[in-house]
Each structure stands twice: as structure tokens, then as C-alpha cells.
C-alpha positions as CSV (number, residue, x, y, z in Angstrom):
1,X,27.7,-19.7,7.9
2,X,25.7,-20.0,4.6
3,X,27.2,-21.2,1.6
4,X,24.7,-21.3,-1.6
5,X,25.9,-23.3,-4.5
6,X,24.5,-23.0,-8.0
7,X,21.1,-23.3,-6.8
8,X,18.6,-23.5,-9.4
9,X,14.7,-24.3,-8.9
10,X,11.8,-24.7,-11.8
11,X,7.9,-24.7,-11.0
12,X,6.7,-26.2,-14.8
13,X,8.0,-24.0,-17.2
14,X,9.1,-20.7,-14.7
15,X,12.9,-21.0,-14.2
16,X,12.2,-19.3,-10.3
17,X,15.8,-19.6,-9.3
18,X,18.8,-20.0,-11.4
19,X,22.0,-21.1,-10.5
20,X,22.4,-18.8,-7.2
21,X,25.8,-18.8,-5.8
22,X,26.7,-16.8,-2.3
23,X,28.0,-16.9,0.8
24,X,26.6,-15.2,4.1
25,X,29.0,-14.7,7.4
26,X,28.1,-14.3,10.9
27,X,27.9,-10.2,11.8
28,X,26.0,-9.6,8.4
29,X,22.2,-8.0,8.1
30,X,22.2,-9.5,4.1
31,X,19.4,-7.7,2.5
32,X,17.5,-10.0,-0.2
33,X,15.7,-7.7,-2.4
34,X,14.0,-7.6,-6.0
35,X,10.6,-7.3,-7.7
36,X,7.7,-10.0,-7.0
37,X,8.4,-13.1,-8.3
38,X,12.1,-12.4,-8.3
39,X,12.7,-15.4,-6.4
40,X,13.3,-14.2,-2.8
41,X,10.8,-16.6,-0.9
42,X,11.8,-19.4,-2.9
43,X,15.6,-19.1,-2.1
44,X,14.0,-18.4,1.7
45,X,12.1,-21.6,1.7
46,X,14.8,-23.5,0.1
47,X,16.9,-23.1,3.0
48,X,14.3,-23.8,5.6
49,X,13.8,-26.9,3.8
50,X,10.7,-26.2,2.4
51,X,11.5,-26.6,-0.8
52,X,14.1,-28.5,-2.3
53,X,15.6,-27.4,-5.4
54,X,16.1,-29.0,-9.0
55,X,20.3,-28.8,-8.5
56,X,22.7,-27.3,-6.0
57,X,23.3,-27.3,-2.3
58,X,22.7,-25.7,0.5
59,X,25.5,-25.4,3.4
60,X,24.5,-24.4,7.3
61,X,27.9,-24.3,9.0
62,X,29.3,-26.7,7.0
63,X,26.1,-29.6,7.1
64,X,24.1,-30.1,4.1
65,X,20.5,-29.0,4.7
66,X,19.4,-32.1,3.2
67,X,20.6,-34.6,5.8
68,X,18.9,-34.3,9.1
69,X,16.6,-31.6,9.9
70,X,18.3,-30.4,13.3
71,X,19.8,-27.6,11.6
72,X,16.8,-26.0,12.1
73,X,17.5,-25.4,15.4
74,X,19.6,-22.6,14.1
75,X,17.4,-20.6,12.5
76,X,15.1,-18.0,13.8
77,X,12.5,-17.7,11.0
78,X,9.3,-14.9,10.7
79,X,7.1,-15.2,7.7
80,X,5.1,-12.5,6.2
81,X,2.0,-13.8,7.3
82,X,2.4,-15.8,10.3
83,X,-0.5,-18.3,10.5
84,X,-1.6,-20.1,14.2
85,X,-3.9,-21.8,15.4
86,X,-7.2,-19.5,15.7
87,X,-8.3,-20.8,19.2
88,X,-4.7,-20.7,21.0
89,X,-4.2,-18.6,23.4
90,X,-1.0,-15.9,22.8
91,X,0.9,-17.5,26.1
92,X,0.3,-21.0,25.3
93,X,1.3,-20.8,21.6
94,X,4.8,-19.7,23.3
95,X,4.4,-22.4,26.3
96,X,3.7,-25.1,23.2
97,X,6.6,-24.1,21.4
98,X,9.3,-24.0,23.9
99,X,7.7,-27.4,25.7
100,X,8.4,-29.4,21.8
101,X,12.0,-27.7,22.0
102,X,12.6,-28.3,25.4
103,X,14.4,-24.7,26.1
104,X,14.2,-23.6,30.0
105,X,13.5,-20.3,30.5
106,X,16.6,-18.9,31.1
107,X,17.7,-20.3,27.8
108,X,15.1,-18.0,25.5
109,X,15.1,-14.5,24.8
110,X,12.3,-12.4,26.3
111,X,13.8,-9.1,24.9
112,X,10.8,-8.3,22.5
113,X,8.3,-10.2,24.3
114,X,8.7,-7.8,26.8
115,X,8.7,-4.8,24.6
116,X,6.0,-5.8,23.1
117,X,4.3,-6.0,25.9
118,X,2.5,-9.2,24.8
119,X,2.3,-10.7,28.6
120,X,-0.6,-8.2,28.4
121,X,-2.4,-10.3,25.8
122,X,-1.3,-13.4,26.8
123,X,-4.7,-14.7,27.0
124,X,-6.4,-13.7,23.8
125,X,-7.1,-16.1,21.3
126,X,-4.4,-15.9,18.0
127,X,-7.9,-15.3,16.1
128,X,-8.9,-11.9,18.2
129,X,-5.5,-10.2,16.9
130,X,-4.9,-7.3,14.4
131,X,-2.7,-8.1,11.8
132,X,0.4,-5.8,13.7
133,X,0.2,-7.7,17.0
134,X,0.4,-11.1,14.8
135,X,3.8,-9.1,13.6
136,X,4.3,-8.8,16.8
137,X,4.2,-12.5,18.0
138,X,5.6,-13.4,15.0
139,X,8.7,-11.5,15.3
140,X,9.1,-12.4,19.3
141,X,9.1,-16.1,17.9
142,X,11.8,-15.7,15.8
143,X,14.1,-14.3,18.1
144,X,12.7,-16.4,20.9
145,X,15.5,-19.4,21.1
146,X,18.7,-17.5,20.7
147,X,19.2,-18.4,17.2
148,X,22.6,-18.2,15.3
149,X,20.8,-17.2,12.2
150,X,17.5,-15.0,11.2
151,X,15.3,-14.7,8.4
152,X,12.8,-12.4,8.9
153,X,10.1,-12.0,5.9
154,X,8.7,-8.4,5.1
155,X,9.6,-7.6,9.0
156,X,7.8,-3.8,9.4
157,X,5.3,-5.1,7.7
158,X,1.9,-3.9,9.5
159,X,3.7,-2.9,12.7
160,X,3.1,0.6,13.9
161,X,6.3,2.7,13.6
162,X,7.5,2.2,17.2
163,X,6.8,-1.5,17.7
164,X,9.0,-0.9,14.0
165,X,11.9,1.1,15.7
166,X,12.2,-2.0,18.8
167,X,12.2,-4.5,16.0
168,X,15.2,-2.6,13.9
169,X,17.1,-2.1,17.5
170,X,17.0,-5.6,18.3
171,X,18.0,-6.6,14.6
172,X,21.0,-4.3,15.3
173,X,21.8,-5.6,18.8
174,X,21.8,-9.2,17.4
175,X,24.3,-8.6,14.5
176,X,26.7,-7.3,17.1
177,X,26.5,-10.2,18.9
178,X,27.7,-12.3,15.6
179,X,24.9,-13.4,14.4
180,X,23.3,-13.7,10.3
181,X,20.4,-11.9,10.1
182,X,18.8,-12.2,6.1
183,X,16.1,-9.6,5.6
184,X,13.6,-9.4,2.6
185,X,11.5,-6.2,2.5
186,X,9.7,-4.3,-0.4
187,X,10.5,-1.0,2.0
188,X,13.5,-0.4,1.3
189,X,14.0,2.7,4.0
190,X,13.1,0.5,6.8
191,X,16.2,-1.6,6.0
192,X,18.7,1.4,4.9
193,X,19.8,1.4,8.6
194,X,20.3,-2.1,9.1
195,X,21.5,-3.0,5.5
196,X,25.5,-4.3,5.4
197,X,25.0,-6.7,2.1
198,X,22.5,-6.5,-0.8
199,X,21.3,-9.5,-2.9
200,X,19.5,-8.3,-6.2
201,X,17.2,-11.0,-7.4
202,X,15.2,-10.8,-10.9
203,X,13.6,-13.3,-12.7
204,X,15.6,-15.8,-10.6
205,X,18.9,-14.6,-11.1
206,X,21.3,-12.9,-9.0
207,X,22.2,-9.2,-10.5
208,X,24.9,-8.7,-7.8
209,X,25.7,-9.0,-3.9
210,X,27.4,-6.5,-2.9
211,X,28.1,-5.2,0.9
212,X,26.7,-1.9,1.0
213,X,30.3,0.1,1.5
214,X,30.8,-1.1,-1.9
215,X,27.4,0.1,-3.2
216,X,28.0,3.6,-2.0
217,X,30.9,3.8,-3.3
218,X,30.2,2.9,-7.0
219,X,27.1,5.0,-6.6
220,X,28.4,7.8,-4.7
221,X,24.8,7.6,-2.8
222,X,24.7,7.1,0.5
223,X,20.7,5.9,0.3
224,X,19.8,2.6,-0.5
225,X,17.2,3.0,-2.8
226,X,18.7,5.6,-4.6
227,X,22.0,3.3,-4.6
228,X,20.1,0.6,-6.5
229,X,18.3,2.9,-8.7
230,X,21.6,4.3,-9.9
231,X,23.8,1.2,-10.2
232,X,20.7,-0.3,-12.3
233,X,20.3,2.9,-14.1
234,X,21.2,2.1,-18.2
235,X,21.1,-2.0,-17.2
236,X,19.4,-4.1,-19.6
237,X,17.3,-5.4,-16.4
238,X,16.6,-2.1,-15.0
239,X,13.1,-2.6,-13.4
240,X,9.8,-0.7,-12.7
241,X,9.9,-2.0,-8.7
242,X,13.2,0.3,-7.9
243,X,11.0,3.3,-9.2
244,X,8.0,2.1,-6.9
245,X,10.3,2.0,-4.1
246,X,11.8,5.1,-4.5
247,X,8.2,6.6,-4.4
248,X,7.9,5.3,-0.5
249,X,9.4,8.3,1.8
250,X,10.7,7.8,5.1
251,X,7.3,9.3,6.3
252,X,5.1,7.6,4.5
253,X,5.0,4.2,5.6
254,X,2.6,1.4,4.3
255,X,0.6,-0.3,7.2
């Protein structure tokens, strides 16, 4: 569905991606994962387009992502900080939305919307929200148009941990229905259920990608944090961010 080919990307003198090769497939919930400045959001951006990179392609079933931008249309994206306009009103930014992609109702996926609950705020400003019901809207969007393939950026992020439970179901329920769902997140508990790949990013190159039967295996952990801690245990790029993540239980969630 994705094919990466020796991707590489330079800001000045910071090499942020270098030569990143991989392949994702429908029915997979790829984890992207490393420290800060590892490289994540650039590889993210660099297949919305956003950025283009030095050398290397990008492949979205089969069409270069540098031709015409209607492979877009694919993609289901949420950033980590969605940003609207301040004076738009929660039911018009989804009217606006689905009137410039000309989707009928019946065509768009109400699932978390209703959830959510967010026809209850549907006339609040964007700028009158907390930070978790921005999640919230943010996440609805993504899944909004029935999109083949999702990208969701720091997803739990801020949400409260049962708006965070809907949001891992319906990650789940979309994978079953074949589609690519690519995850970044610095909690790595709130992805352990979801998890069937693992891409290791540092310093802008790829440690490994491995699907996360694989991982246990060589590990003998059944954990993802602990997996990753292990298999990078004695590594020349073994890193201080695996030990930070490891220090975030399952009941101690950032908000």
C-alpha cells in the first residue's frame, strides 16, 4: 500500500532522514517510534507531501506521491496539535470540510463523532475548546471520509482515558476492515494493544521493522516497551528515551 524507497532528507547540516526503505500493507497498525528528533514527523510529512525529500520515493498504491495530489484522498491524517480556525464553529468546520470534498453523508463515517458526542458542542467556537475535545475533533476528522490509510500523530495524546479506549477500538475495528493505520506515540502502553509492526527510528535511520510476533519472540517479552528495551539492550544506539518510556505505567497516564 506504502512502499518507501531510500528516502533520505537534510535540514542544513542535520541528516533528519537517511535512506529509509519499507513497505506497509493493508491490515497493519505500523507503529513509528523513537526518541525526539528521530525523524518520525518528517518521514509523516514526507508522505503527506509536506515535505519533499533530498532522494527517494514515495509509493501510494503504486502512484508516486509526487505527481498529482489526489492521493490524498486516501489518507486519513491527525496531527498532534490540530490547529483551526479560532472563530469556526465545531459543526461547520465538519460542514466546510465535507462541502470542499464533496462526500454525501452516507459516504462519511460518523462512528466517533457520535461517540464523542461532539453534536453536543457543535456550536462552540474551535477557540472555546480544551486541548482533549480538539483531540477529539481531530481524531473524528481523520476517520471522517472512510480512508484507506491513517496516520494518526501522538493519538491519546490529552484525551481522557475513555474518549482513549473509543479511539483504540475504532483503530482496531478499522484494521479488520483492511485498512493501514501508522501510529506515532511516545506512550508506548497505549499502542501495546494495537501494535502489529514496529519501525525504530534514531538519528534518522531505521534500527529495524519488525512485526511484533517477531519482536516477542527474539525478546521472549510479550510487552512492548520491555521488547524494545531488551532487543536494544548492549546496542551501540541503545537510547535514554526507551528507559523514559518504560517509566510510564499503564496507570499513569500523561494528560
Amino acid at each position: 500500500m506504502i512502499r518507501i524507497e531510500n528516502i533520505s532528507k537534510r535540514f542544513r547540516k542535520l541528516q533528519v532522514l537517511d535512506n529509509i526503505t519499507a513497505s506497509f500493507e493493508k491490515e497493519q497498525v505500523v507503529s513509528l517510534i523513537g526518541p525526539n528528533g528521530s525523524g518520525k514527523t518528517t518521514l509523516i510529512k514526507c508522505m503527506l507531501g509536506m515535505v519533499k525529500p533530498d532522494s527517494g520515493k514515495i509509493l501510494v498504491n503504486g502512484q508516486l506521491i509526487n505527481g498529482h495530489p489526489s492521493y490524498r484522498e486516501q489518507i486519513g491524517y491527525m496531527p498532534q496539535i490540530g490547529r483551526y480556525p479560532d472563530n469556526m464553529k465545531v459543526g461547520q468546520l465538519f460542514r466546510m470540510l465535507q462541502n470542499i470534498r464533496n462526500i454525501p453523508d452516507e459516504k462519511t463515517d460518523r462512528d466517533l463523532f457520535q461517540q464523542f458526542e461532539l453534536e453536543k458542542i457543535a456550536g462552540k467556537p474551535m477557540r472555546t475548546l480544551s486541548g482533549g475535545t480538539r483531540q477529539k475533533v481531530s481524531a473524528t476528522l481523520a476517520f471522517f471520509f472512510n480512508p484507506a490509510l491513517l496516520i494518526l500523530d501522538e493519538p491519546t495524546a490529552g484525551l481522557d482515558p475513555l474518549a482513549s479506549e473509543i479511539l483504540k477500538a475504532k483503530i482496531l475495528a478499522e484494521k479488520k476492515k483492511g485498512k493501514l493505520i501508522l501510529i506515532t506515540s511516545h506512550i508506548l502502553s497505549d499502542i501495546d494493544e494495537l501494535t502489529t509492526h514496529i519501525m525504530y527510528l534514531q538519528e534518522g535511520k531505521m534500527q529495524f521493522f519488525k512485526n511484533m510476533e517477531t519482536l516477542q519472540e527474539e525478546t521472549g517479552e510479550l510487552r512492548l516497551g520491555k521488547a524494545i528495551a531488551r532487543i536494544m539492550k548492549g546496542e551501540k544506539f541503545t537510547s535514554e528515551w526507551i528507559d523514559k518510556m518504560l517509566e510510564v505505567k499503564d496507570n499513569e497516564r500523561i494528560y
